[in-house]
py3Dmol code that shows the C-alpha trace and the ligand (Angstrom):
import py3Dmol

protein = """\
ATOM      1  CA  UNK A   1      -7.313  16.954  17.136  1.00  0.00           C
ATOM      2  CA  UNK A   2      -5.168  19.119  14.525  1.00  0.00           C
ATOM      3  CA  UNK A   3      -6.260  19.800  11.167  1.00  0.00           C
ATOM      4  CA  UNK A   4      -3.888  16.599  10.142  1.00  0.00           C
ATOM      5  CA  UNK A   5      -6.102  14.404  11.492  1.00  0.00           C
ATOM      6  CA  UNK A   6      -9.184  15.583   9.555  1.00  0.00           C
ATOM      7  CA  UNK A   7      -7.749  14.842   6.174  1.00  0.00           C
ATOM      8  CA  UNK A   8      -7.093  11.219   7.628  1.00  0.00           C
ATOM      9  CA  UNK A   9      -8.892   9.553   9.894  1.00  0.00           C
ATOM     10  CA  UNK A  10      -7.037   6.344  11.843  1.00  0.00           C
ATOM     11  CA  UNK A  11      -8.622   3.160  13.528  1.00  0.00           C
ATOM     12  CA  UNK A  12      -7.157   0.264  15.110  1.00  0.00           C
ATOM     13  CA  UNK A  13      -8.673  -3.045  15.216  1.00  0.00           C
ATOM     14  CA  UNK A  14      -6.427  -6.572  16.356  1.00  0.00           C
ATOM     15  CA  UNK A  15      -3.466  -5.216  15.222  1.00  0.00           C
ATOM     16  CA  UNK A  16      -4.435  -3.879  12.263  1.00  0.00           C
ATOM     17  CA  UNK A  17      -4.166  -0.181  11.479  1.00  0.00           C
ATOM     18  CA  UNK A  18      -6.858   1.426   8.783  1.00  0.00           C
ATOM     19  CA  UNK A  19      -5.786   5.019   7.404  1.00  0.00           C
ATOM     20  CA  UNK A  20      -8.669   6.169   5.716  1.00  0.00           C
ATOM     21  CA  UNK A  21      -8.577   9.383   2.848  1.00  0.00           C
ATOM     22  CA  UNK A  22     -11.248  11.522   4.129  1.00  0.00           C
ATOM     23  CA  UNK A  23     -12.016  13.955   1.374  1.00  0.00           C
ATOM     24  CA  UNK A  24     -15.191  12.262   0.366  1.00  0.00           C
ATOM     25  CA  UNK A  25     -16.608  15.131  -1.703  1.00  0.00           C
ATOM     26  CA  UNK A  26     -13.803  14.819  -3.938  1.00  0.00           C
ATOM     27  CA  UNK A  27     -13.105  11.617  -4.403  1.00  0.00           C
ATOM     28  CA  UNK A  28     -10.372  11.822  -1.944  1.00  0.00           C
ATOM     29  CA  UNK A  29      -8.080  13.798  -4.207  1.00  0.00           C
ATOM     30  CA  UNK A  30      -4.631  14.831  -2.200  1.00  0.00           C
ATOM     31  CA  UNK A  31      -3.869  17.975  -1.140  1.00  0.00           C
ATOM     32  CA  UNK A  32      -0.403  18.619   0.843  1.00  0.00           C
ATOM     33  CA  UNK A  33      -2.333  18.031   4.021  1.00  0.00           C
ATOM     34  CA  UNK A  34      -3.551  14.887   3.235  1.00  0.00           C
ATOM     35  CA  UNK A  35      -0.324  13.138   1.962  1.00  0.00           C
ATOM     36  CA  UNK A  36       1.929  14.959   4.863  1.00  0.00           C
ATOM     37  CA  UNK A  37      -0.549  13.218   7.039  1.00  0.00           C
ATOM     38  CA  UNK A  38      -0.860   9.835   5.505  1.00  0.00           C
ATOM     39  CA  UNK A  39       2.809   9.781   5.122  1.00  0.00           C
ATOM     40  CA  UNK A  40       2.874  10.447   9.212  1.00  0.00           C
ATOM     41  CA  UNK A  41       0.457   8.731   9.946  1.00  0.00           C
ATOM     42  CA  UNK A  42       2.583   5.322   8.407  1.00  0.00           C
ATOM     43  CA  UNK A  43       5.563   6.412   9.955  1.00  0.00           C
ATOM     44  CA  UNK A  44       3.744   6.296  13.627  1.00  0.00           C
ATOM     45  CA  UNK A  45       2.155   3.053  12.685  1.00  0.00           C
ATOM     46  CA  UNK A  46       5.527   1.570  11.933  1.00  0.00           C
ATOM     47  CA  UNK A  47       6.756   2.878  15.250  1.00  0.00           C
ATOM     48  CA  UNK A  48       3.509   0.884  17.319  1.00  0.00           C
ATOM     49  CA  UNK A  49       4.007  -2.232  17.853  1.00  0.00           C
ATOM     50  CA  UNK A  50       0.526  -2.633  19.016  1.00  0.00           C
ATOM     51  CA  UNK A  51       0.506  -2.548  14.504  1.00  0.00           C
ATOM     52  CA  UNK A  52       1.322  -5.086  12.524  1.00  0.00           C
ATOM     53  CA  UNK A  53      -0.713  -4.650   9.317  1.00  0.00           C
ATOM     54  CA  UNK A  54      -1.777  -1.505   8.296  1.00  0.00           C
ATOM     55  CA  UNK A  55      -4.894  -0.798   5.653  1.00  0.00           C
ATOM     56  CA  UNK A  56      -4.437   2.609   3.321  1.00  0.00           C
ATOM     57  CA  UNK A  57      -8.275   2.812   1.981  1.00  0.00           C
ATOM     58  CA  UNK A  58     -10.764   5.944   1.267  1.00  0.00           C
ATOM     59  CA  UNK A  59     -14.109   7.306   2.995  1.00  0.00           C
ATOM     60  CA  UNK A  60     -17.022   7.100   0.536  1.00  0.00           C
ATOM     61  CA  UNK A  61     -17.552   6.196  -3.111  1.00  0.00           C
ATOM     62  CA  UNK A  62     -13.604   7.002  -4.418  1.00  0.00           C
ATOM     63  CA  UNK A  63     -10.040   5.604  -3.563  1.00  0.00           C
ATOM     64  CA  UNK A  64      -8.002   8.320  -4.117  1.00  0.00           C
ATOM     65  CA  UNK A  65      -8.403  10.918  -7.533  1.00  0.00           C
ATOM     66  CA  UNK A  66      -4.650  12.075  -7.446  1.00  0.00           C
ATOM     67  CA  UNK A  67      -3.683  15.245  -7.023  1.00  0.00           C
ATOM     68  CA  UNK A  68      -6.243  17.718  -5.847  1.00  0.00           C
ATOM     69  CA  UNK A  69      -6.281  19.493  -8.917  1.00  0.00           C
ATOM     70  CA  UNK A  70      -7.963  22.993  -7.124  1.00  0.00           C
ATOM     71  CA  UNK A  71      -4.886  22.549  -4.961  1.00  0.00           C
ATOM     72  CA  UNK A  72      -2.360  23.365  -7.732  1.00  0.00           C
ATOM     73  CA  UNK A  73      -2.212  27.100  -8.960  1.00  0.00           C
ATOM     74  CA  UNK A  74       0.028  29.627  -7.218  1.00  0.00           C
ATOM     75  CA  UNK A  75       1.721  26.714  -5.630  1.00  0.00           C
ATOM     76  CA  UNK A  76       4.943  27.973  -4.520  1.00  0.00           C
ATOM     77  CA  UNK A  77       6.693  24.754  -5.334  1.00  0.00           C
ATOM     78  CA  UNK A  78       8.019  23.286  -8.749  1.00  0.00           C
ATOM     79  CA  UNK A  79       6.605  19.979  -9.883  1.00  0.00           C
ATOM     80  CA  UNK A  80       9.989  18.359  -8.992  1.00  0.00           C
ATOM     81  CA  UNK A  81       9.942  19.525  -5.554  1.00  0.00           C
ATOM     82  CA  UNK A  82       6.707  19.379  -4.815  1.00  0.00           C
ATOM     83  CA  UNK A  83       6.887  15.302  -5.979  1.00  0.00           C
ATOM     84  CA  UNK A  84      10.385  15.413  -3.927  1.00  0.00           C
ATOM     85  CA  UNK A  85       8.196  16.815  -0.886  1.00  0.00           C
ATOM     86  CA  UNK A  86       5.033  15.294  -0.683  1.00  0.00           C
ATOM     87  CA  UNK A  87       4.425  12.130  -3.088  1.00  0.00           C
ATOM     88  CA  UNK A  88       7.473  10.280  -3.147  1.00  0.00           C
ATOM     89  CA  UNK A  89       8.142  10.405   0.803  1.00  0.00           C
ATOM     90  CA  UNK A  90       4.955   9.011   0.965  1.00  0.00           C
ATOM     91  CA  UNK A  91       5.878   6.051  -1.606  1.00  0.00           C
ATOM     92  CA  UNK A  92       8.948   5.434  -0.107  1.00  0.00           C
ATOM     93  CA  UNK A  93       7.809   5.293   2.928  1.00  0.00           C
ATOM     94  CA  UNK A  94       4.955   2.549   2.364  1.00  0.00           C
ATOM     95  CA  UNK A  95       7.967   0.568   0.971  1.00  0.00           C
ATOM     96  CA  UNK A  96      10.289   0.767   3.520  1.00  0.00           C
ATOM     97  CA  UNK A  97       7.462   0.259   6.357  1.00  0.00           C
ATOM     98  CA  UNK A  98       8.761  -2.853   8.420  1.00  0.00           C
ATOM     99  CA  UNK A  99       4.957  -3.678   8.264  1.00  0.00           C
ATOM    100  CA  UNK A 100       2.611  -5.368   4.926  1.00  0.00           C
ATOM    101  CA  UNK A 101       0.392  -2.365   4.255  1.00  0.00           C
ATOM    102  CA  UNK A 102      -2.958  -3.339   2.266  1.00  0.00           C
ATOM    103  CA  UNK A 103      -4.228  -1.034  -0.270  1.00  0.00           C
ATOM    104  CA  UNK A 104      -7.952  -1.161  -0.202  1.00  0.00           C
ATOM    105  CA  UNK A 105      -9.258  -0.097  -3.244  1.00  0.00           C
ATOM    106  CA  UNK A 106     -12.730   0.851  -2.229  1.00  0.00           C
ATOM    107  CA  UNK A 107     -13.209   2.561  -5.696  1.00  0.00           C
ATOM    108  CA  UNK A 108     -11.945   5.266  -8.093  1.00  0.00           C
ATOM    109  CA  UNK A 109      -8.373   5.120  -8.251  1.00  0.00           C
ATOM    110  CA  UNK A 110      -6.718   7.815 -10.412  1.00  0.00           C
ATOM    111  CA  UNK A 111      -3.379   9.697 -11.093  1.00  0.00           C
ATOM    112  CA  UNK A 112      -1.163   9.402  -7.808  1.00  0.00           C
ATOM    113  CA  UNK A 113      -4.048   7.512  -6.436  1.00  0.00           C
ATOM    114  CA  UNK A 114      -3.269   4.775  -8.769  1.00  0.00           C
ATOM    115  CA  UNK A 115       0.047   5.047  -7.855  1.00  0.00           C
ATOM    116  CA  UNK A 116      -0.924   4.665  -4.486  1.00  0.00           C
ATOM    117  CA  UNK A 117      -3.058   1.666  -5.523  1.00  0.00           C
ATOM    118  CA  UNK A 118      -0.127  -0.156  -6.799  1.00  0.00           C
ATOM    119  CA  UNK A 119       2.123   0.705  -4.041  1.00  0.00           C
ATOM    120  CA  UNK A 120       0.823  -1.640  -1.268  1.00  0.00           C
ATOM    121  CA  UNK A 121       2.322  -4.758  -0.436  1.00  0.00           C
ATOM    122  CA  UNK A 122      -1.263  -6.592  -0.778  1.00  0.00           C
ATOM    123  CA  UNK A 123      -4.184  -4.989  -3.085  1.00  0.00           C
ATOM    124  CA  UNK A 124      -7.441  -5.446  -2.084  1.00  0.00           C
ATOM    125  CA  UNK A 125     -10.459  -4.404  -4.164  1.00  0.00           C
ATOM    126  CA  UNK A 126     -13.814  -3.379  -4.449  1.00  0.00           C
ATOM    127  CA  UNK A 127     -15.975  -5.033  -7.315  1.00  0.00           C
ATOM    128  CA  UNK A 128     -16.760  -1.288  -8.056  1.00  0.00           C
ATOM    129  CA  UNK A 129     -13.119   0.212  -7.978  1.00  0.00           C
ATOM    130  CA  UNK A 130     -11.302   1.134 -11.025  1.00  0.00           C
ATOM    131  CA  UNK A 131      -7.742   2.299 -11.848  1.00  0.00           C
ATOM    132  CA  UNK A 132      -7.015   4.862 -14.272  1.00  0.00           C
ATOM    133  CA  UNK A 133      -3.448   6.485 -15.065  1.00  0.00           C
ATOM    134  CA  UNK A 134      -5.223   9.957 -15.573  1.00  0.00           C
ATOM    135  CA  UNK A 135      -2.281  12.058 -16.049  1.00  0.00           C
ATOM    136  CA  UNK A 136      -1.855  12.159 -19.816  1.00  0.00           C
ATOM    137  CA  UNK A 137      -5.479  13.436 -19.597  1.00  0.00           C
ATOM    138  CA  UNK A 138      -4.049  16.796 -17.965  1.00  0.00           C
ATOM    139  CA  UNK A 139      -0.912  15.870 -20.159  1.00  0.00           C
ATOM    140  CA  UNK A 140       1.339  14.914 -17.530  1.00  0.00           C
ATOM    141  CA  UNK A 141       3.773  11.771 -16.370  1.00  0.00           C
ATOM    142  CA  UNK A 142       2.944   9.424 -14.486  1.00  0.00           C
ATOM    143  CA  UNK A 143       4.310   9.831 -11.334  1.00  0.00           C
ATOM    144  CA  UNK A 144       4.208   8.708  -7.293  1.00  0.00           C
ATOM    145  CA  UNK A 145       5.933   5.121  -8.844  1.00  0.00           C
ATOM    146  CA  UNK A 146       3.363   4.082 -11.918  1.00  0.00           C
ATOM    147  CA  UNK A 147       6.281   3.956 -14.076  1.00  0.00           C
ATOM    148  CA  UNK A 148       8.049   1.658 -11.684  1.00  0.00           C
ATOM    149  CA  UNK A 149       4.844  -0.510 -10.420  1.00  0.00           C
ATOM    150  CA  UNK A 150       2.722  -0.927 -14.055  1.00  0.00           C
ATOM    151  CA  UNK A 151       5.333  -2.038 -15.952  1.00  0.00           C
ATOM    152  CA  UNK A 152       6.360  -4.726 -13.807  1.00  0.00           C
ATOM    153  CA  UNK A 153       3.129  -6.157 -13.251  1.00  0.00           C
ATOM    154  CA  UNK A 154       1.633  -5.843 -16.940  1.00  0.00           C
ATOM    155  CA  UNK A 155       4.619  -5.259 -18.787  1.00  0.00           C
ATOM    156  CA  UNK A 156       5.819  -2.124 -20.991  1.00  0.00           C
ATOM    157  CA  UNK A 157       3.611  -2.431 -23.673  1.00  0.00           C
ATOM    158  CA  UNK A 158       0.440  -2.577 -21.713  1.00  0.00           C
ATOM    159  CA  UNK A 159       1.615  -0.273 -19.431  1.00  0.00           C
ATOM    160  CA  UNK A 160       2.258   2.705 -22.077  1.00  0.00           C
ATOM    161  CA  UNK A 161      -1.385   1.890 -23.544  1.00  0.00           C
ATOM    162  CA  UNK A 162      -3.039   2.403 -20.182  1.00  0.00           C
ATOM    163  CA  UNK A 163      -1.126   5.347 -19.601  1.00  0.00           C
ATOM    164  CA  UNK A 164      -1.264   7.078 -23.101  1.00  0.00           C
ATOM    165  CA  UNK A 165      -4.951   6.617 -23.335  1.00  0.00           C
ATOM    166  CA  UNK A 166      -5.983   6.540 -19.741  1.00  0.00           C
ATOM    167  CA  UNK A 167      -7.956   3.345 -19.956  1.00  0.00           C
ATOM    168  CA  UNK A 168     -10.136   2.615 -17.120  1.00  0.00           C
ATOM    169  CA  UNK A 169      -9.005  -0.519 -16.097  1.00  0.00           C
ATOM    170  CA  UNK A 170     -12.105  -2.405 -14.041  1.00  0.00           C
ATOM    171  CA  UNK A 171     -11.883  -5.262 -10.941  1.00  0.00           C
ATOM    172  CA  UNK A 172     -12.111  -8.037 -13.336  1.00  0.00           C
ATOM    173  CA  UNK A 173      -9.330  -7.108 -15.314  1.00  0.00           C
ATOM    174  CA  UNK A 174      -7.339  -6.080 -12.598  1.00  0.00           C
ATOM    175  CA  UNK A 175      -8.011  -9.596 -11.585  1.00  0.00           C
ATOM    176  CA  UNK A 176      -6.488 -10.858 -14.452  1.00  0.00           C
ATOM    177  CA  UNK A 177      -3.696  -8.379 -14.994  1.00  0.00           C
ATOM    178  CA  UNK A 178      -2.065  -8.762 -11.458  1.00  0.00           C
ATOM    179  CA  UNK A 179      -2.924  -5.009 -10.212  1.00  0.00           C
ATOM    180  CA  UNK A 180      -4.889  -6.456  -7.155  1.00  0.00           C
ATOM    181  CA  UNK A 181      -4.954 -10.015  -5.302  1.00  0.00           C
ATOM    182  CA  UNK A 182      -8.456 -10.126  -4.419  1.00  0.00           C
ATOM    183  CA  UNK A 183     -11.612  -8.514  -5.048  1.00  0.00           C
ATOM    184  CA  UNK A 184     -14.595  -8.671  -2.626  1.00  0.00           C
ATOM    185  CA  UNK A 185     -18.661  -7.309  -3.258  1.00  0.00           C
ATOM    186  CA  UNK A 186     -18.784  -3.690  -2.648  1.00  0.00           C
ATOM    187  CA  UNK A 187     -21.445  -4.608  -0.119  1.00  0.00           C
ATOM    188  CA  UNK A 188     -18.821  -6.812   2.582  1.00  0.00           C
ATOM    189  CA  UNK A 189     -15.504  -4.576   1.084  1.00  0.00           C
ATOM    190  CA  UNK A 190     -14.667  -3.114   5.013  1.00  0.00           C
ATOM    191  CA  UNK A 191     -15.168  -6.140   6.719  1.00  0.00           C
ATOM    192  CA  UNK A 192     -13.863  -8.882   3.691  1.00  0.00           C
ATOM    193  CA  UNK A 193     -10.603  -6.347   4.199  1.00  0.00           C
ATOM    194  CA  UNK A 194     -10.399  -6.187   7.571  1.00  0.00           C
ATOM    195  CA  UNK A 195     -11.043 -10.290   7.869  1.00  0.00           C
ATOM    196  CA  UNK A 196      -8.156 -10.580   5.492  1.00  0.00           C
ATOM    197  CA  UNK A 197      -6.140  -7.781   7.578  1.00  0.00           C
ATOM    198  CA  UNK A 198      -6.203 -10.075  10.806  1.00  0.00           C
ATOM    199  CA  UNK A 199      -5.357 -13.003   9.124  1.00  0.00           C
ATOM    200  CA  UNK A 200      -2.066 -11.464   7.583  1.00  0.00           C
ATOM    201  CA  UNK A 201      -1.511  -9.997  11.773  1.00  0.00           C
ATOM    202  CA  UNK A 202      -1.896 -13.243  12.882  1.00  0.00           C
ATOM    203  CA  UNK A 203       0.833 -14.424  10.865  1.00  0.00           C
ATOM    204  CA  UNK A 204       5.042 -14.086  11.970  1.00  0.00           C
ATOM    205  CA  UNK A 205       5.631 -10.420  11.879  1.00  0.00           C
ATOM    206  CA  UNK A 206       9.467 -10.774  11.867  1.00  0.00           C
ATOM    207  CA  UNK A 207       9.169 -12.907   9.604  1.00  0.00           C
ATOM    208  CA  UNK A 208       7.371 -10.854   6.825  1.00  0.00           C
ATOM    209  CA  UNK A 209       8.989  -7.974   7.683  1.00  0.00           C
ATOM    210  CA  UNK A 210      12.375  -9.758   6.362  1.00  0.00           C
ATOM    211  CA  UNK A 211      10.564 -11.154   3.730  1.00  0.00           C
ATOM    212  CA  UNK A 212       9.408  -7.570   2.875  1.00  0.00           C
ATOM    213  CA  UNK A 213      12.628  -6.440   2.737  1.00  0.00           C
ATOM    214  CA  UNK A 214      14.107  -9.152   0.659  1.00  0.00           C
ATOM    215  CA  UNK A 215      11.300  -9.140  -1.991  1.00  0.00           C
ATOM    216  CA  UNK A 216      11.885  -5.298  -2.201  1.00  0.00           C
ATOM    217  CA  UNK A 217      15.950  -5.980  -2.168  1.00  0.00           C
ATOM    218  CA  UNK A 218      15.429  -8.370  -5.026  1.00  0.00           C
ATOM    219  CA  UNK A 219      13.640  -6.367  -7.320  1.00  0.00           C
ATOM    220  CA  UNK A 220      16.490  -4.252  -8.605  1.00  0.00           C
ATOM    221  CA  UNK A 221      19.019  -6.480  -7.656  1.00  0.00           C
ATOM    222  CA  UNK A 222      21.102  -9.440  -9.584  1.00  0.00           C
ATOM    223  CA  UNK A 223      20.518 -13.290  -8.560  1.00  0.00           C
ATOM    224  CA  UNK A 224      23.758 -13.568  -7.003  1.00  0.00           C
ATOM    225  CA  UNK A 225      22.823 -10.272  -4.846  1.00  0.00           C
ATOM    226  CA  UNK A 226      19.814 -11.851  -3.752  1.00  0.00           C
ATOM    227  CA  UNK A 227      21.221 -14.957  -2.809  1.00  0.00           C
ATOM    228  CA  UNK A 228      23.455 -13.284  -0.350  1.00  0.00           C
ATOM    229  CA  UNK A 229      20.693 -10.780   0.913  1.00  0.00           C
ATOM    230  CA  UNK A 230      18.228 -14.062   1.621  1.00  0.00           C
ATOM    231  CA  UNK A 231      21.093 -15.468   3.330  1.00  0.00           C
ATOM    232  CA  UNK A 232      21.777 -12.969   5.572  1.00  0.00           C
ATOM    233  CA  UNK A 233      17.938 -12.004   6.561  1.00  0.00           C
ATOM    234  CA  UNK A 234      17.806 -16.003   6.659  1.00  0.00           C
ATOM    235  CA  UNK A 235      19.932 -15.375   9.712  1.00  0.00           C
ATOM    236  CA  UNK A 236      17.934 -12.668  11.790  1.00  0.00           C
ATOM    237  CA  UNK A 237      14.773 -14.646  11.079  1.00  0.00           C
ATOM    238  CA  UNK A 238      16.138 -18.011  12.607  1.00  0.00           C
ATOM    239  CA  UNK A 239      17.293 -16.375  15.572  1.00  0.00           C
ATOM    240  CA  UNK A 240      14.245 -14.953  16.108  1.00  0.00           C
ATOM    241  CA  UNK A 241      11.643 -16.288  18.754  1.00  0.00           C
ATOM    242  CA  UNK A 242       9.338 -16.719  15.895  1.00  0.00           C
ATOM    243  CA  UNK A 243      11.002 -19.436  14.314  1.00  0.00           C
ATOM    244  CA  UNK A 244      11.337 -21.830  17.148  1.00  0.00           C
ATOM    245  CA  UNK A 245       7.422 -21.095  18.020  1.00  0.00           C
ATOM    246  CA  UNK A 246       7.315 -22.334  14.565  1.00  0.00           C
ATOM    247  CA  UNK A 247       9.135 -25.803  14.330  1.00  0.00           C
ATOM    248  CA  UNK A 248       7.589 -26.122  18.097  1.00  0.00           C
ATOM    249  CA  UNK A 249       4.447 -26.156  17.152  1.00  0.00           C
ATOM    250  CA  UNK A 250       5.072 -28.132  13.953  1.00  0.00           C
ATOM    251  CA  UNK A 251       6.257 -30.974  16.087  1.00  0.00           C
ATOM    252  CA  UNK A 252       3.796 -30.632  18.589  1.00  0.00           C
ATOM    253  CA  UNK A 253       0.754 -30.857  16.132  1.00  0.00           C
ATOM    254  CA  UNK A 254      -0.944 -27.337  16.778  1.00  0.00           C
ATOM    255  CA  UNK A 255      -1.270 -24.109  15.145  1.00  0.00           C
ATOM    256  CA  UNK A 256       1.787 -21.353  15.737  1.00  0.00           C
ATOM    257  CA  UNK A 257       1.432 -18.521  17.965  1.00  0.00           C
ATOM    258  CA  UNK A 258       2.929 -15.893  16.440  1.00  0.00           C
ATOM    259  CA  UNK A 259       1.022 -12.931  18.670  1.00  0.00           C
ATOM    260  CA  UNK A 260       3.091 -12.528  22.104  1.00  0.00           C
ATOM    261  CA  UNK A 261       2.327  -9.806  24.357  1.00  0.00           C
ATOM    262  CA  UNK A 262       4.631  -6.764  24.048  1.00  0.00           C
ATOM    263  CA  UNK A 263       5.289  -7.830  20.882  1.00  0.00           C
TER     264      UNK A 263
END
"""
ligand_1 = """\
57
T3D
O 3.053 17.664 -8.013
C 2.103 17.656 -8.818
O 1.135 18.403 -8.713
C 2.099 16.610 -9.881
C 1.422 15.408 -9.351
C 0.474 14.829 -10.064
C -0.197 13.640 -9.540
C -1.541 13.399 -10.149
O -2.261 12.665 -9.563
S -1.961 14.147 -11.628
C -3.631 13.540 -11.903
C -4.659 14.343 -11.142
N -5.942 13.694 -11.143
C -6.796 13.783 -12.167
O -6.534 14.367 -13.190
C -8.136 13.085 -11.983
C -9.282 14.058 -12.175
N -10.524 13.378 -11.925
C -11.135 12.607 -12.837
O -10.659 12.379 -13.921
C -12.470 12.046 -12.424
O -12.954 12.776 -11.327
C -12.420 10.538 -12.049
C -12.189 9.708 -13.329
C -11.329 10.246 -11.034
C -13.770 10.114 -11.434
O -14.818 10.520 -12.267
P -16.332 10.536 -11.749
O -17.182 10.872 -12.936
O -16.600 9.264 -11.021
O -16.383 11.680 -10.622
P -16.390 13.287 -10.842
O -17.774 13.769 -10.952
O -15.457 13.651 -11.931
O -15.734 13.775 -9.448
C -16.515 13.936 -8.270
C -16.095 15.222 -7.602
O -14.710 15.110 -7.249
C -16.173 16.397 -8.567
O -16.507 17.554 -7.801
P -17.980 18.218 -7.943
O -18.189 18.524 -9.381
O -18.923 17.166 -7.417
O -17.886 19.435 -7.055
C -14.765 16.528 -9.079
O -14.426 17.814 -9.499
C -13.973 16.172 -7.839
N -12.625 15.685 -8.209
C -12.336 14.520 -8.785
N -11.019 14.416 -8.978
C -10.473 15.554 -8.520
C -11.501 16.366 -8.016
N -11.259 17.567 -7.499
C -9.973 17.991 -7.459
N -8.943 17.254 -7.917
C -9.148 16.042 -8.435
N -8.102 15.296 -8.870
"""
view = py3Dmol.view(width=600, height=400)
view.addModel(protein, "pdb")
view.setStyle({"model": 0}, {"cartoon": {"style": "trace"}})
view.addModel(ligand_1, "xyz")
view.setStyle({"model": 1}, {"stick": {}})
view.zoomTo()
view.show()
């Protein structure tokens, strides 16, 4: 094992791959190892195809605390490239993943962790996990794609008030403002996530891989642009196996099998 591995650990479980932040002792806060390796560590995921969902959460009682903030001075990077180098690889790369990855907020979500938070295709929660968009607190931007993410899901106004006053937003609210689709007890989290995991694996992986792509397509596109894009992943997903399976199935009265082996 290299020292990559040590910053983030990896499990697979029925198709679903968990990459869990492992710097319990403080809060999981990201140093360049860590978010080198994560960003890896999705990369090889998306290459398996023994993977079809994969779970970003963090080892004990925090998600992720941004930016390891002992990790910082005598850097030999600017912010710019640093962000350039490390950060938005690692966001760009969770969006671009032909795979749904979960983030499983397990609890303290802060800074680029937040970021991170927001970043998944599906957001789990723990009753216990907050979100905070730290960064004006150490009197920076928001970075790692809060700008992009908040604002969309709670719209500008809300988003500048979490983010100038670095409001702790809490499960409930989260609830209720769209940052997450489901919270489970703290108690269950791991397994409630991993349940949910396999049922997403179980489902047409083509399928939501195109869907991934248009949903992503359509968010800075026009209608007309969209149209066109559904239309032609409408194409590779009805010429896929997948899709006869489906209507099959449908007319034979039974459940889809969308897990082949090999595939
Ligand atoms: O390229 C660039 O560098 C720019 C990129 C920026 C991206 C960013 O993410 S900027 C934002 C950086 N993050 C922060 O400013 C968050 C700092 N942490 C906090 O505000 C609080 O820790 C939390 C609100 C997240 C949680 O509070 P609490 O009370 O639950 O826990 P705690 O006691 O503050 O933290 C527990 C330990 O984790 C503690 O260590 P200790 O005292 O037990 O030895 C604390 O120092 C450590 N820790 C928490 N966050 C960080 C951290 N250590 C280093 N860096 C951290 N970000």
């Amino acid at each position: 094992m290299g020292m990559s591995e040590a910053v983030i650990t990896e499990t697979t479980q029925a198709g679903v791959r968990t990459l869990t932040l492992n710097r319990p002792d403080r809060l999981n806060a990201a140093n360049d190892a860590l978010l080198l390796a994560l960003t890896d560590a999705l990369r090889r995921a998306d290459a398996d195809d023994s993977v079809r969902v994969v779970v970003i959460t963090g080892a004990g009682r925090g998600f992720c605390a941004g930016q390891d903030l002992g990790d910082v001075s005598g850097r030999d990077m600017t912010f710019t490239e640093h962000l350039n180098h490390t950060y938005n690889p690692l966001i760009r790369t969770i969006r671009s993943l032909g795979k749904p990855v979960i983030s499983a907020v397990n609890g303290v979500a802060a800074g680029a962790g937040a970021s991170l938070a927001l970043a998944g295709d599906i957001r789990l929660w723990a009753q216990s996990a907050s979100l905070i968009e730290v960064f004006s607190n150490i009197a920076l931007v928001p970075d790692s794609g809060s700008t992009w993410f908040l604002p969309r899901l709670v719209g500008y106004h809300r988003a500048f008030e979490l983010m100038a006053l670095a409001e702790r937003v809490r499960s409930d609210d989260a609830l209720r403002l769209g940052l997450c689709e489901q919270v489970f007890p703290d108690e269950t989290f791991a397994q409630d996530v991993q349940a949910y995991a396999e049922r997403l694996a179980a489902r047409p992986a083509n399928a939501l891989k195109l869907t991934k792509q248009a949903l992503v397509f359509a968010q800075t596109s026009t209608l007309d642009e969209a149209l066109e894009q559904e239309a032609a992943l409408q194409q590779l997903a009805g010429d896929h196996w997948e899709h006869e399976e489906g209507v099959t199935a449908f007319k034979e009265k039974r459940p889809a099998q969308f897990i082949r082996d090999g595939e």
